[in-house]
C-alpha positions as CSV (number, residue, x, y, z in Angstrom):
1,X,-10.9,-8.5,13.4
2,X,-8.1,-10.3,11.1
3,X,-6.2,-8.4,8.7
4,X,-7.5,-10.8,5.9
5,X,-10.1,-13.1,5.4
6,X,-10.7,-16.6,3.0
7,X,-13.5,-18.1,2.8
8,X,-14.7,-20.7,0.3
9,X,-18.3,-22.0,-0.6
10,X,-18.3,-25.8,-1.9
11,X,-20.7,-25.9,-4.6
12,X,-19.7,-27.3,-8.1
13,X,-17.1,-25.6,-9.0
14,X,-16.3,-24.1,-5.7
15,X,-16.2,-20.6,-5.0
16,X,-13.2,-19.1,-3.2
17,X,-12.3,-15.8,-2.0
18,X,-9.7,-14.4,0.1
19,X,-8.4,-10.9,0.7
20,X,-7.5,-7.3,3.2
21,X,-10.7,-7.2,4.9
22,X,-11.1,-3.6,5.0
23,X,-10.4,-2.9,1.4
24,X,-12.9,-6.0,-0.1
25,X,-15.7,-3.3,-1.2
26,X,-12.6,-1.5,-3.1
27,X,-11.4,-5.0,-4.3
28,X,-15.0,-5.4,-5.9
29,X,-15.9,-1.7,-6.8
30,X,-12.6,-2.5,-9.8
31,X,-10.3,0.1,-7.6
32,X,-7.3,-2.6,-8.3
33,X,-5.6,-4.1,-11.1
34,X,-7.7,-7.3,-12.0
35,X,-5.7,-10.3,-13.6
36,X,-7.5,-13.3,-14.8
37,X,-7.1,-16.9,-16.0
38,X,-9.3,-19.2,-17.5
39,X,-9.7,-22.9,-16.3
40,X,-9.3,-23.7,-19.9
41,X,-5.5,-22.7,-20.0
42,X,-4.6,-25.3,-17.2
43,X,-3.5,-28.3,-18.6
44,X,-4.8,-30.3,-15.2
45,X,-8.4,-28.9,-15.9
46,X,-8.0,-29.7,-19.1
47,X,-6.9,-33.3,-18.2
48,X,-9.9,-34.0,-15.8
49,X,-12.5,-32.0,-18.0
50,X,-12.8,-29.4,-15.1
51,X,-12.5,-26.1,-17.9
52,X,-15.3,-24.0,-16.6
53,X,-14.1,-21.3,-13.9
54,X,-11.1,-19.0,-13.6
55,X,-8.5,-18.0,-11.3
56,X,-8.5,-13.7,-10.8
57,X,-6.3,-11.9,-8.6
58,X,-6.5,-8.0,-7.5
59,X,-2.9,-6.4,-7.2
60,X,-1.9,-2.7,-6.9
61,X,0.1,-1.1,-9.1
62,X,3.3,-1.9,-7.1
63,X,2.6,-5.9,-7.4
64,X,1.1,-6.3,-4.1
65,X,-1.9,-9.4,-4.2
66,X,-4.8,-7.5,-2.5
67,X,-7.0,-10.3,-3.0
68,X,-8.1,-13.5,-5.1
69,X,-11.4,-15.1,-6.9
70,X,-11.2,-18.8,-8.0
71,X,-14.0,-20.5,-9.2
72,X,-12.7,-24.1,-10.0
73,X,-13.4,-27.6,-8.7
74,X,-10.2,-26.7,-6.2
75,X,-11.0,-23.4,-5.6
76,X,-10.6,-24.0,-1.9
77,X,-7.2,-25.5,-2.2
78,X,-6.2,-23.1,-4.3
79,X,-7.0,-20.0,-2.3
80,X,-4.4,-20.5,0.2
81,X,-2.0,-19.7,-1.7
82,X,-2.2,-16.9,-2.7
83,X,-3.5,-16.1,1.2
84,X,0.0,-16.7,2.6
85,X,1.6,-14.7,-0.4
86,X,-1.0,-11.2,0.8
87,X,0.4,-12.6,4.6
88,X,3.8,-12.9,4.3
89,X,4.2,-9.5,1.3
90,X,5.3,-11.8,-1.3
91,X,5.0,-10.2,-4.1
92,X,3.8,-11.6,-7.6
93,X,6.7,-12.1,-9.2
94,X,7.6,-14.8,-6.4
95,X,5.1,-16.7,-7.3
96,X,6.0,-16.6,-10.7
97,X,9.1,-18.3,-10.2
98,X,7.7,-20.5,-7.2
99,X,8.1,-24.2,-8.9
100,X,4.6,-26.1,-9.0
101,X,4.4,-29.4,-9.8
102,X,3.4,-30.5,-13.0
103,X,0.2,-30.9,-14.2
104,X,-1.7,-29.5,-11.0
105,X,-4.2,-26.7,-10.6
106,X,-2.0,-24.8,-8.4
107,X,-0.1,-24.4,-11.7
108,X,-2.7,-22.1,-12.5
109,X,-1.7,-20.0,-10.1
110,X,1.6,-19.6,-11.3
111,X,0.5,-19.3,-14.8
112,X,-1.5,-15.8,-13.8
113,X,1.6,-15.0,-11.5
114,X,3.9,-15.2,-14.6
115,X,0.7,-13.7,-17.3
116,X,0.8,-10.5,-14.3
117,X,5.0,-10.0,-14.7
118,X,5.1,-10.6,-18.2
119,X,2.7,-7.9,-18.8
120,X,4.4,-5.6,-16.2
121,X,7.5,-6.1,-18.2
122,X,6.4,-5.3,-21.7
123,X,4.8,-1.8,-19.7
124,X,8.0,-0.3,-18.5
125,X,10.4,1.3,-20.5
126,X,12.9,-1.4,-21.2
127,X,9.6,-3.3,-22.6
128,X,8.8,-0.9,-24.7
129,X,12.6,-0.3,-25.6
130,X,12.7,-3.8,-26.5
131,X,9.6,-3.7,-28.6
132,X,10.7,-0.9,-30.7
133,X,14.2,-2.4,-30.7
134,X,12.8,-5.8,-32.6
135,X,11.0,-4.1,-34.8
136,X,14.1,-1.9,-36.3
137,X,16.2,-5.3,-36.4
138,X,13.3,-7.2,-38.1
139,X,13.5,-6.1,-41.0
């Protein structure tokens, strides 16, 4: 049995799924961190009037993708990115600075990627530093 599994159902939008096979019941049972993004914040959705849907990944706490949801009218593209990245152990942050082209869906993808370290940032202690920092100087 593979390690990790994708499928996608093509309905409209599509439906696309992929994740660690042995951990999907823990994906779904919200045992990981869930990050989402609607089809509404992607310019290219917006462009083609495609807004309904939403790209979610399931990370741990460490960064690591565990799996992916995309419902969008490329869902099925989509998916396979963020397949390779649970493959190969990329972590989120690389797909952050990965450089889409612009406007496509797979922008989206970055756009969560980024959402997921910008949040991660403002958690640790130099965010919070920095937070508390600003607010002194703002005066």
């Amino acid at each position: 049995m593979p390690k990790y599994i994708s499928w996608t159902t093509f309905t409209d939008p599509e439906v696309a799924f992929a994740g660690e096979t042995n951990k999907i019941n823990s994906i779904v049972r919200d045992e990981f961190e869930k990050h989402t993004l609607l089809n509404n914040q992607i310019d290219r959705a917006i462009t083609d009037n495609q807004v309904e849907g939403f790209i979610q990944i399931y990370s741990s706490t460490k960064g690591k993708i565990t799996g992916a949801s995309i419902v969008s009218s490329r869902a099925g593209e989509l998916i396979n990115e963020f397949l390779l990245a649970m493959l190969s152990k990329t972590s989120i942050s690389k797909i952050a600075t990965m450089v889409h082209s612009y406007p496509t869906y797979s922008m989206g993808n970055m756009q969560l990627a980024g959402n997921v370290v910008e949040k991660n940032i403002f958690q640790s202690y130099l965010g919070r530093f920095l937070k508390k920092l600003s607010r002194i100087y703002r005066l």
